[in-house]
C-alpha positions in Angstrom: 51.2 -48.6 151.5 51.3 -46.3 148.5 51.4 -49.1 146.4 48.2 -51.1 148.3 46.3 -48.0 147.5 47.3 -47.2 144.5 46.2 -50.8 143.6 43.2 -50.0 145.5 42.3 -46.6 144.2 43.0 -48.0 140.6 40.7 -51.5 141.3 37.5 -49.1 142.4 37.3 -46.6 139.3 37.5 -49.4 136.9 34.9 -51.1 138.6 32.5 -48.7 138.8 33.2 -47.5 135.4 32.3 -50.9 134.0 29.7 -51.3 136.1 28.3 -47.6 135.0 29.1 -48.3 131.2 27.1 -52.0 131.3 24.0 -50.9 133.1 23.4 -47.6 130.7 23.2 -49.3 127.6 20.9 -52.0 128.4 18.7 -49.3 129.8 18.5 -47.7 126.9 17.9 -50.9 124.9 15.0 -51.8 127.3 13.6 -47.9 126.7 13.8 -48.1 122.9 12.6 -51.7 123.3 9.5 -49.9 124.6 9.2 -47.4 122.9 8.8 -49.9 119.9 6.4 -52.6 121.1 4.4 -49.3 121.9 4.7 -48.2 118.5 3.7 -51.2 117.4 0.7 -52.1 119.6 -0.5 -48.4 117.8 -0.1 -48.9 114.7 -1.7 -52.1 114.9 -5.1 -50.5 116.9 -5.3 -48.0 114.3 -4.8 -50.8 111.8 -8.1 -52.8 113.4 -9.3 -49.6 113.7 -9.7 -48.5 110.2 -10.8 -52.0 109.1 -13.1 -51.9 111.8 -14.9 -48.8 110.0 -14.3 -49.9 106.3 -16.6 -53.5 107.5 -19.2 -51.3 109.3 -19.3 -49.1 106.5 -19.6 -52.1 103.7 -21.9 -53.7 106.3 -24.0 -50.4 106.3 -24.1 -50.2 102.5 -24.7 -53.7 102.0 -28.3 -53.9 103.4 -29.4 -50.8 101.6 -28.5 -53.0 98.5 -30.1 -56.1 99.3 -33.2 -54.3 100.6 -33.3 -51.8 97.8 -33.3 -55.6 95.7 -35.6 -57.2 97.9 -38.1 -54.0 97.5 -37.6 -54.7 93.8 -38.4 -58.3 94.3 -41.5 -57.6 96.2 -42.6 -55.0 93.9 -42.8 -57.7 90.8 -44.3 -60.2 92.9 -47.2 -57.9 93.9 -47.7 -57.1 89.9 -48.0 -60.7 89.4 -50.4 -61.7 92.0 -52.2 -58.7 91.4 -52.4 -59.9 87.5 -52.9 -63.7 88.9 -56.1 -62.3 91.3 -57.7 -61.0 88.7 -57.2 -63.7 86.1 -58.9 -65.8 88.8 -61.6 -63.7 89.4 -62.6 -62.7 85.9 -62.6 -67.0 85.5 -64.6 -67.4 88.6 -67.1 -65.1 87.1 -67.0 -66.9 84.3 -67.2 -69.9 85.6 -70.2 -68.6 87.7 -72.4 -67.6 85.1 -71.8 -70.0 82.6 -72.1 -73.1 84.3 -75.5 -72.1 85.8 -76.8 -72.2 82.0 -75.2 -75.1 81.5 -76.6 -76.8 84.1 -80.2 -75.8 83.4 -79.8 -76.9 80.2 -77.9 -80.2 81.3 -81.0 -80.2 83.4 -84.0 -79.9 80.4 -81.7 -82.0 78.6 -81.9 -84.9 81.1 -85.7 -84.2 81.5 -86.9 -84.2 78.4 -84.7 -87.7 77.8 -86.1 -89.4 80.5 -89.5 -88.2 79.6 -89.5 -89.8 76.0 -88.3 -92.9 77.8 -91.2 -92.9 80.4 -93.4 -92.5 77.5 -92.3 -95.4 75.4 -92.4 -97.7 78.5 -96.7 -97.0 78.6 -97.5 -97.3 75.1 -95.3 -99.8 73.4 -95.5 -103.2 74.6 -92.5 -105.0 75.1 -90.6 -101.9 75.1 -87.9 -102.7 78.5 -84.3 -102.1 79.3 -81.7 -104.4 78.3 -78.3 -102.7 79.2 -77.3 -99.5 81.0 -74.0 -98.2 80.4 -71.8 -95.6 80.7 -73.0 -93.3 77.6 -76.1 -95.5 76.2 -78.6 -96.9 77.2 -79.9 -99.9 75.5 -84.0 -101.2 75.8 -85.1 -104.3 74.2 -87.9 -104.1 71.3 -89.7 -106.5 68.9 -90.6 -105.8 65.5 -92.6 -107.8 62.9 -92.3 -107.6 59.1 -93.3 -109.5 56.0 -91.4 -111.4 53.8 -91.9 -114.2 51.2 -92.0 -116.8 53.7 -94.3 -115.3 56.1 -94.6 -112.7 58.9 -91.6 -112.8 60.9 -90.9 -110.9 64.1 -87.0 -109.7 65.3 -85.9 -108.4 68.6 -83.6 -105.1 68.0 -82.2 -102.6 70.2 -83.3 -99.2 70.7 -79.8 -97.5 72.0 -80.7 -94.0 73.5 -77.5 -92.3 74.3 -77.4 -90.0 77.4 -76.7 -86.8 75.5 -79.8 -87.1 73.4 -81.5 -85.3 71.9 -78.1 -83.5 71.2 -76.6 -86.8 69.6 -79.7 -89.2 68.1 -80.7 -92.6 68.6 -79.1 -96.3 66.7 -81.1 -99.2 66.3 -79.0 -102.7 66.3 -79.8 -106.3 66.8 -78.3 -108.2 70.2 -74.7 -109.3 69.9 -75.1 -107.7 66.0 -76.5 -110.8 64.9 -79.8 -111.2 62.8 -82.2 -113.6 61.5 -83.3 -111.6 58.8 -81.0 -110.5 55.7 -83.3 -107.7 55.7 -82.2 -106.5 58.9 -78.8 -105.0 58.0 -80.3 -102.5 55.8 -83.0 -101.6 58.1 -80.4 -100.7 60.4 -78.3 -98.5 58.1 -81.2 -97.2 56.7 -82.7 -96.2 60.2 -79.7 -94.7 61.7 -79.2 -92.3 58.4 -83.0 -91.0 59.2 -82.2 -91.0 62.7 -80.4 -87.7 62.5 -82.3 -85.9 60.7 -85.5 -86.9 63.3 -83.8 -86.1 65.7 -82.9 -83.0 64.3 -86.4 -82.0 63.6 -87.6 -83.0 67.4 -89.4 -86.0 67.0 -89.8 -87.4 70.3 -88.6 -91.6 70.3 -92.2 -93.3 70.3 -92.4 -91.2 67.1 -89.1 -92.6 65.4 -90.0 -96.0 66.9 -93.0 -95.6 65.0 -91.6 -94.4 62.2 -89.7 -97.3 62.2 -92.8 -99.9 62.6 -95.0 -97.9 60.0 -92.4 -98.0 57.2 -90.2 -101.2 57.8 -91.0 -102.1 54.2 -89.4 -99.0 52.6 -86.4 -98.7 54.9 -85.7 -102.0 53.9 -85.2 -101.0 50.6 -81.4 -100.6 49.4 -82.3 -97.3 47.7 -84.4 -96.0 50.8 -82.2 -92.6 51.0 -82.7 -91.3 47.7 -86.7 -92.3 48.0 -86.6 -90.5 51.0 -85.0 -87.2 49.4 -87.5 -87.6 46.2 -90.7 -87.7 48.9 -89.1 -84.7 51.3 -88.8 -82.3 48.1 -92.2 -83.5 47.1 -94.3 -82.9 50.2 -92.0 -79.1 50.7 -93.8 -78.2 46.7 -97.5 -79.5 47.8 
């Protein structure tokens, strides 16, 4: 008997002091286990946290930037369309005044041409148009002149550009051919005097005229320096 339970009494303290000495420590582990995760979970909200501020705060000084650049931006672009408004209006006045003149004078210009034109159509016979282009128009004429075989007549071309009287009249022969060896001086001779007709505002029947009434000294191959020798005469009488 004393044996049984001294065997038993010896079995049931070592049991429970196993039992006692396994269960504290993994307590304890679990505890500082705990204790650690917690830590951790902590440290990493404060973590997020802070980086949480530092992006609101860059966020918050990042839009003062790009507005304080876009403000800038704005700024230059007003200057320039302020600068670009009044380029355009200072053309448009321009552009408003002058082009009233112009036209008028366009205008008289166009008048006075097709008045000289109307004019030669009445009172020169024959006088009709042969071509109308772009910058000329071309009427068909007939002239007659003597030479050593006889009277002989040649159909020219009175070419009456559309800026005249600002740029003066040409006389040519069709197809720049003529029957006459005379003709080619003529021409040159013509055109040269041409200029300074026009220049002088003779209207065309008068330079057609003056081209009928002395066809025998513009055919002359010295007619220019005749010419000169007669205009300083008649300016001393």
């Amino acid at each position: 008997m004393d044996i049984g339970s001294q065997a038993i009494g010896t079995r049931n303290p070592q049991t429970s002091k196993v039992s006692v000495g396994n269960e504290s420590p993994s307590a304890n582990n679990e505890s500082n286990t705990n204790k650690d995760i917690n830590r951790n979970r902590n440290k990493n909200k404060n973590r997020n946290r802070n980086r949480n501020r530092n992006r609101d705060s860059k966020k918050e000084d990042k839009p003062n930037s790009i507005t304080g650049n876009q403000e800038g931006q704005r700024g230059k672009l007003q200057t320039k369309n302020r600068k670009r408004k009044d380029n355009n209006e200072t053309n448009k006045k321009n552009t408003l005044e002058h082009p009233k003149e112009m036209n008028e004078d366009k205008q008289k210009q166009i008048a006075k041409r097709q008045d000289e034109i109307d004019q030669c159509i009445c009172i020169l016979p024959g006088f009709r148009l042969f071509k109308k282009g772009k910058h000329i128009t071309s009427f068909g004429y007939q002239i007659f002149f003597m030479t050593d075989s006889g009277k002989l007549s040649q159909d020219v071309l009175i070419n009456i550009p559309l800026e005249y009287p600002n740029v003066p009249i040409r006389l040519s022969t069709r197809n720049n051919e003529s029957d006459s060896s005379y003709m080619e001086t003529v021409i040159m001779n013509f055109n040269w005097k041409a200029r300074e007709l026009t220049k002088k505002n003779w209207r065309i029947p008068s330079q057609i005229n003056f081209l009928v009434s002395e066809l025998e000294l513009l055919k002359q191959a010295n007619f220019k320096q005749i010419d000169k020798l007669r205009n300083s005469f008649y300016k001393t009488v």
